[in-house]
SEVEXVEX-527056 format. One record per residue (C-alpha): residue number from 1; x negated, y, z negated. Coordinates in pm, 1 decimal, padded with zeros to 6 digits. Layout:
! SEVEXVEX-527056
num  px  py  pz
NUM  X  Y  Z
...
This chain:
! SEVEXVEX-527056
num  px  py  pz
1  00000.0  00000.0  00000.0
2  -00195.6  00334.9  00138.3
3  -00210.0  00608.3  -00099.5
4  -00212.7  00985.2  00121.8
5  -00262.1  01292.2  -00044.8
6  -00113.5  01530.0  00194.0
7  -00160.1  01961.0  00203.5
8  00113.5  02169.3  00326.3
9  00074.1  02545.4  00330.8
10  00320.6  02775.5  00514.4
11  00203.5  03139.3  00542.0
12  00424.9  03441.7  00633.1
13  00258.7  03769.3  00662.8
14  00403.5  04127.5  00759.4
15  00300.0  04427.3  00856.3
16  00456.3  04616.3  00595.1
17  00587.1  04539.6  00259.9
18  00914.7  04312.9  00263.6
19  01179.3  04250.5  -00044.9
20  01415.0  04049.6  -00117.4
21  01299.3  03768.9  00016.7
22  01535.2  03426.5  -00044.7
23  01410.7  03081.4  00037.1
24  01455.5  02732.3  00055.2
25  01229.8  02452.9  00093.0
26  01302.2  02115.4  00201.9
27  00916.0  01969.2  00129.0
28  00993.6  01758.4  -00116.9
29  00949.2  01304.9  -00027.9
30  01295.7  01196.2  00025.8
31  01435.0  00987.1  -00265.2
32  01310.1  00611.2  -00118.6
33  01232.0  00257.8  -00232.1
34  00942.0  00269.9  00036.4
35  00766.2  00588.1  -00127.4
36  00637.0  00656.4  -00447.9
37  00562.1  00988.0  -00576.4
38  00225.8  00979.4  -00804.9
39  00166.2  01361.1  -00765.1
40  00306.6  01666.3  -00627.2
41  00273.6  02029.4  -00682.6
42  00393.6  02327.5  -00494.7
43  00241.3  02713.6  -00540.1
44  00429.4  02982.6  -00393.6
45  00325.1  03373.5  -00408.1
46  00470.5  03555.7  -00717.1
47  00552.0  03213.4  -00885.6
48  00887.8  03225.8  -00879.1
49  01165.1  03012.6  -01063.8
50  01236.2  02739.2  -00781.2
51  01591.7  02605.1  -00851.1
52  01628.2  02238.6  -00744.6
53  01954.6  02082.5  -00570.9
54  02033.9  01772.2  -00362.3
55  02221.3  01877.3  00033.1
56  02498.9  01709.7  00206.3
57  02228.7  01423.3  00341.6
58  02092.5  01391.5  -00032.2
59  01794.2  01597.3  00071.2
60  01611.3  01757.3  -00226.3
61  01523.5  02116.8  -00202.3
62  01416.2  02387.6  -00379.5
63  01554.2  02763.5  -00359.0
64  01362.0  03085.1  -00493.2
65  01404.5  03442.7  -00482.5
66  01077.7  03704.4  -00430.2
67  01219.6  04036.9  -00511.8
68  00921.8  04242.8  -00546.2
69  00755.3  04419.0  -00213.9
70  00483.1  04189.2  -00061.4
71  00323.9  04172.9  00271.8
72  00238.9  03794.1  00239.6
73  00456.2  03476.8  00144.6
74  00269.0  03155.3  00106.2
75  00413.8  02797.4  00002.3
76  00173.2  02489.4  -00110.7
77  00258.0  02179.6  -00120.5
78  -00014.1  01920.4  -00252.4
79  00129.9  01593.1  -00271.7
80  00009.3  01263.6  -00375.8
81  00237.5  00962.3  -00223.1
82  00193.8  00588.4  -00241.5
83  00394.3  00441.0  00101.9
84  00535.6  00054.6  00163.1
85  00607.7  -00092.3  00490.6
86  00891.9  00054.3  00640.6
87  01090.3  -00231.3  00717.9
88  01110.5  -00467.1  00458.7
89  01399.8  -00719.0  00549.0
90  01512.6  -00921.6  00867.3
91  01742.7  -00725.6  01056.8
92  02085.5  -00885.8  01161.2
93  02170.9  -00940.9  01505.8
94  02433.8  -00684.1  01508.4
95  02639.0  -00589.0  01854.2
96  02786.1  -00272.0  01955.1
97  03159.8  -00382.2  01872.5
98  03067.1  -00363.7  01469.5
99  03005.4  -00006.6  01463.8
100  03311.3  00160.1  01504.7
101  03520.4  00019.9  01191.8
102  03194.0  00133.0  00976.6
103  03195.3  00444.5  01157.8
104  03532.7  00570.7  01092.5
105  03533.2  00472.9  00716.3
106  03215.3  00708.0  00682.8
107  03246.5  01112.7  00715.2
108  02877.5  01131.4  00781.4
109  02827.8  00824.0  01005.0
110  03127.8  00994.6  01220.3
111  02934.2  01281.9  01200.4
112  02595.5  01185.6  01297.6
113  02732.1  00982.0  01590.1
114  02930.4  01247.8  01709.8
115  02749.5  01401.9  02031.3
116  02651.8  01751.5  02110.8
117  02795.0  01915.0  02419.9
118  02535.1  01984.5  02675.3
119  02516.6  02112.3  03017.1
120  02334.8  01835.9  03097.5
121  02618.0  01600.2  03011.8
122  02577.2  01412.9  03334.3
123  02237.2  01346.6  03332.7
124  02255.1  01212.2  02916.7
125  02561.2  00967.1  03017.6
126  02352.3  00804.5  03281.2
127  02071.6  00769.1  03045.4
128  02308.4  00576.6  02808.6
129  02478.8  00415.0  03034.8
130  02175.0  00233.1  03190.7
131  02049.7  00171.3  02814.7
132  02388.0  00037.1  02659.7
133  02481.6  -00305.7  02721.1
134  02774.5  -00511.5  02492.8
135  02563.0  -00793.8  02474.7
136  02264.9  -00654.2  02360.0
137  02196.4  -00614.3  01997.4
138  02221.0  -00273.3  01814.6
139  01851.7  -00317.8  01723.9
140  01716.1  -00437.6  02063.0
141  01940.9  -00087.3  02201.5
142  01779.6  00111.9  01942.8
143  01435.4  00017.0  02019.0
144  01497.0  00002.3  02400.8
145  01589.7  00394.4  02383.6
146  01286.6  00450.8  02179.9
147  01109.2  00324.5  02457.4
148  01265.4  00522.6  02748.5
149  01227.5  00801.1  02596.6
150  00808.0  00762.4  02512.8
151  00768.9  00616.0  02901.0
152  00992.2  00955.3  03045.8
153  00867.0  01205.7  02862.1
154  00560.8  01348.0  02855.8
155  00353.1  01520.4  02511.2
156  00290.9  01831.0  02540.1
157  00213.1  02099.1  02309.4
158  00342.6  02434.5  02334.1
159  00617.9  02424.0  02630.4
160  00868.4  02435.5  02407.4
161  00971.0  02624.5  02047.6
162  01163.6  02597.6  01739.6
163  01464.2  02658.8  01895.7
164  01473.5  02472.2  02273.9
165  01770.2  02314.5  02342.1
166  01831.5  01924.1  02517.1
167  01898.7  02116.1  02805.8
168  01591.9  02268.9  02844.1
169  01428.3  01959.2  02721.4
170  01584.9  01680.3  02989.9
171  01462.0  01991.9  03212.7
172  01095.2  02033.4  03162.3
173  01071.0  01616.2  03085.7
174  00829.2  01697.1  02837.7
175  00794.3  01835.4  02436.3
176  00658.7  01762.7  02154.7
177  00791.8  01499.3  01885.5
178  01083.1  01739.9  01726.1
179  01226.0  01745.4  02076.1
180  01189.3  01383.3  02159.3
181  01336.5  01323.6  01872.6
182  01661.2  01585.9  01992.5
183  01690.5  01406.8  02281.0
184  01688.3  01053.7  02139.3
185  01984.9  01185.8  01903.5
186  02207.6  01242.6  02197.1
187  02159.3  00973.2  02382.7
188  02227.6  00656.5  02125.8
189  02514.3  00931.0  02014.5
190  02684.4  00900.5  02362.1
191  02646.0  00505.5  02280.6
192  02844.4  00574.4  01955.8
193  02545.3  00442.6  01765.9
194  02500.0  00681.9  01445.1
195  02157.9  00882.3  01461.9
196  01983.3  01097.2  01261.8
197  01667.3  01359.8  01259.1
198  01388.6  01292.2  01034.5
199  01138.5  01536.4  00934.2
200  00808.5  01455.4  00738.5
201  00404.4  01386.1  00844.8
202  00303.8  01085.4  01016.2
203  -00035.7  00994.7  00819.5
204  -00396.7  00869.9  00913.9
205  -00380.3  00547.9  01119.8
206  -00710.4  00354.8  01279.2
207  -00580.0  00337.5  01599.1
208  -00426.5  00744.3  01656.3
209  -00111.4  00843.9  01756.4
210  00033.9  01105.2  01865.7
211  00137.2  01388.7  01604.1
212  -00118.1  01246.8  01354.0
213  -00239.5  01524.8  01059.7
214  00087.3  01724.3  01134.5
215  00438.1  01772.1  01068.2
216  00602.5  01523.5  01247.9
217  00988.4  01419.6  01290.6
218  01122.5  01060.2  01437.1
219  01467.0  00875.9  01445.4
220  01668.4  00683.0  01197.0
221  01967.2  00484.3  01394.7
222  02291.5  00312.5  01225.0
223  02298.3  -00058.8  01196.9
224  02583.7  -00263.5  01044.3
225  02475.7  -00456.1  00744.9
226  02144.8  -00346.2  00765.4
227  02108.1  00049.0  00729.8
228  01859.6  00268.4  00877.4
229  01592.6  00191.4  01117.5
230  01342.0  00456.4  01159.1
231  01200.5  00501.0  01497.2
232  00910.3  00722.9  01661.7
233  01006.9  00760.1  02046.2
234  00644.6  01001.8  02043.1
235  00495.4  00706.1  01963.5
236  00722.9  00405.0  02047.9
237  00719.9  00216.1  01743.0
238  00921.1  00132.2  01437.8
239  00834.5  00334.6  01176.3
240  00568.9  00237.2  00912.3
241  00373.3  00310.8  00574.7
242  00216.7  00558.9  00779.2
243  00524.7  00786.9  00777.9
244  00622.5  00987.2  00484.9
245  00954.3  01110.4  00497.6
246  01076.7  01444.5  00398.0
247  01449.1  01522.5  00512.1
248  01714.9  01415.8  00714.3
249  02001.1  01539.0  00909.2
250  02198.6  01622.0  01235.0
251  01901.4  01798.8  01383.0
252  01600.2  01995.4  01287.3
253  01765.0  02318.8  01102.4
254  01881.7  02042.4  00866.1
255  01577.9  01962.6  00785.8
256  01340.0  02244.9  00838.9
257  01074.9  02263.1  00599.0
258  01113.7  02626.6  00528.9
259  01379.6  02883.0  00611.2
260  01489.5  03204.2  00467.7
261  01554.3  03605.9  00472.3
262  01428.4  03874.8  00385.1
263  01451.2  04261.0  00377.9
264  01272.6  04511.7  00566.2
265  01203.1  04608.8  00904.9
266  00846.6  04470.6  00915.4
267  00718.7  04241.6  01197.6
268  00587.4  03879.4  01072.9
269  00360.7  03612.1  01156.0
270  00375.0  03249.1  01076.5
271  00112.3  03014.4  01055.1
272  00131.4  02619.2  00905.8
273  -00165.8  02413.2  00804.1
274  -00146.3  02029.1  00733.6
275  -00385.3  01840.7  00603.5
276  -00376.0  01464.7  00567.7
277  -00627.8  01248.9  00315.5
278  -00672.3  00871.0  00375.7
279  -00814.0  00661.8  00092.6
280  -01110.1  00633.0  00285.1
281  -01181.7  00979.7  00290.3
282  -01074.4  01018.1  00640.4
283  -00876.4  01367.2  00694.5
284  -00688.4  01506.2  00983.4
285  -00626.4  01873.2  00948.9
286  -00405.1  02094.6  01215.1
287  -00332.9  02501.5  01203.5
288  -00034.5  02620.3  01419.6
289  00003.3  02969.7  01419.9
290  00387.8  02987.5  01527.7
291  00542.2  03230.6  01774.6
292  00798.6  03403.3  01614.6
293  01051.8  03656.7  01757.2
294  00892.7  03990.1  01605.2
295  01127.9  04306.2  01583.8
296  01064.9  04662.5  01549.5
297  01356.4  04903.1  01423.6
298  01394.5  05227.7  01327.2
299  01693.9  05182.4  01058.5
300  01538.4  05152.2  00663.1
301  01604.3  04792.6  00610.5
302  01738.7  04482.5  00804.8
303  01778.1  04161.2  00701.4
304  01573.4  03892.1  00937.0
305  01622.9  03520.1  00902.4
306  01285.8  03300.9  00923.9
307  01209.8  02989.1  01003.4
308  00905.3  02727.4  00959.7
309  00789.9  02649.8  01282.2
310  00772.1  02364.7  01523.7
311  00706.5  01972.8  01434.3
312  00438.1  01822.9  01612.2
């Protein structure tokens, strides 16, 4: 069982004092048999009171206020996690025709297998069509999507943002893992197969993969009598003890590590450093400095809504 001690800092800074600012973290491991917590610590400028709650998807996180003017805003998280193998029991050769009697007793399976309008609607149907067969088991489906998706798509860095849509995603055939991951969603969705967005870091492993030292988000699909099987389509594999899982939800802004407001006409800049520790002493470190819309007003004070940036 690999033991990762994992460094998260996210760094706002302004060109002019800001008040008022109101945040809330979701950077805390999500409450699973497959993770143990042995240490975890989080700084944030000012050292405010951080007032802890559980969302709608049982995601812990942490809200704080920073009244005072301040030109910077920085959150560390130093965390100390002990991971197990992922899947840890046989899964049942499930087919299509058991979901929806599950589904409809369940608010938030009906919700997370509930699609998204697109423009692309078309396109997304034929995807799922040629993936979705009766006969095939909810598992083999599951994994056989992952698949597509890693073979289709290509990895690349910085041709999309925070906030592309599917759309412009099933465009450009290409993204990073937060929009493989979007596009996964819709498509077992259209196959009524419930689906949901994971965010956390995908940790040292001997053999690389893609996203590796960063934040990272993946797949967790629906199956009958079985639960949740976590998927990477940016890697095309089932999930392992190399993950460490943070949130989950409908999509990213679920799950986003950091989001908040604040007051004051200031422009800002974002930048998030990750740095992953192997037992070994093997680290991977990655800096993304994040574009962010920046906005220049004359009035006195406007509130502006901010956002940790993009998973790798």
């Amino acid at each position: 069982m690999p033991i990762f001690t994992i460094q998260h800092i996210t760094k706002y800074q302004y060109d002019r004092p800001v008040k008022e600012s109101v945040n809330e973290i979701k950077i805390y491991p999500y409450a699973d048999a497959q993770q143990e917590i042995l240490q975890h610590d989080i700084l944030i400028t000012g050292n405010p009171d951080v007032h802890l709650s559980f969302d709608y998807w049982n995601n812990k996180k942490g809200s704080f206020n920073l009244l005072p003017p301040h030109r910077e805003l920085v959150i560390d998280s130093r965390l100390k996690i002990r991971t197990t193998d992922w899947v840890t029991k046989s899964i049942p050769g499930n087919f299509p025709e058991s979901l929806p009697t599950e589904v409809e007793q369940n608010m938030q399976l009906l919700s997370l297998s509930t699609p998204t309008p697109i423009l692309a609607e078309n396109e997304i149907q034929r995807y799922a069509k040629a993936l979705y067969h009766s006969d095939k088991q909810v598992a083999m489906i599951i994994k056989d999507c992952c698949e597509f998706i890693y073979n289709q798509f290509t990895y690349i860095k910085g041709i999309t943002t925070i906030e592309s849509s599917v759309d412009e995603i099933l465009e450009k055939k290409a993204g990073v893992c937060q929009d493989f991951a979007h596009v996964m969603l819709e498509i077992l969705r259209r196959m009524g197969i419930p689906a949901r967005y994971v965010s956390g870091y995908i940790c040292p492993n001997k053999n690389g993969m893609r996203g590796e030292g960063a934040t990272h988000a993946w797949v967790e699909a629906y199956i009958p009598s079985y639960g949740w099987l976590g998927v990477d389509p940016t890697n095309n594999v089932v999930v392992t003890q190399h993950h460490v899982k943070l949130a989950v939800g409908r999509d990213f802004t679920d799950c986003s590590p950091v989001k908040g407001t604040f007051k004051g006409p200031a422009q800002q800049s974002l930048s998030v450093y990750v740095s992953v520790g192997y037992e070994d002493g093997a680290r991977f470190e990655e800096l993304n400095d994040v574009h962010m819309e920046k906005q220049n007003t004359p009035v006195p004070a406007i509130i502006i809504d901010t956002f940790a940036g993009q998973q790798q």
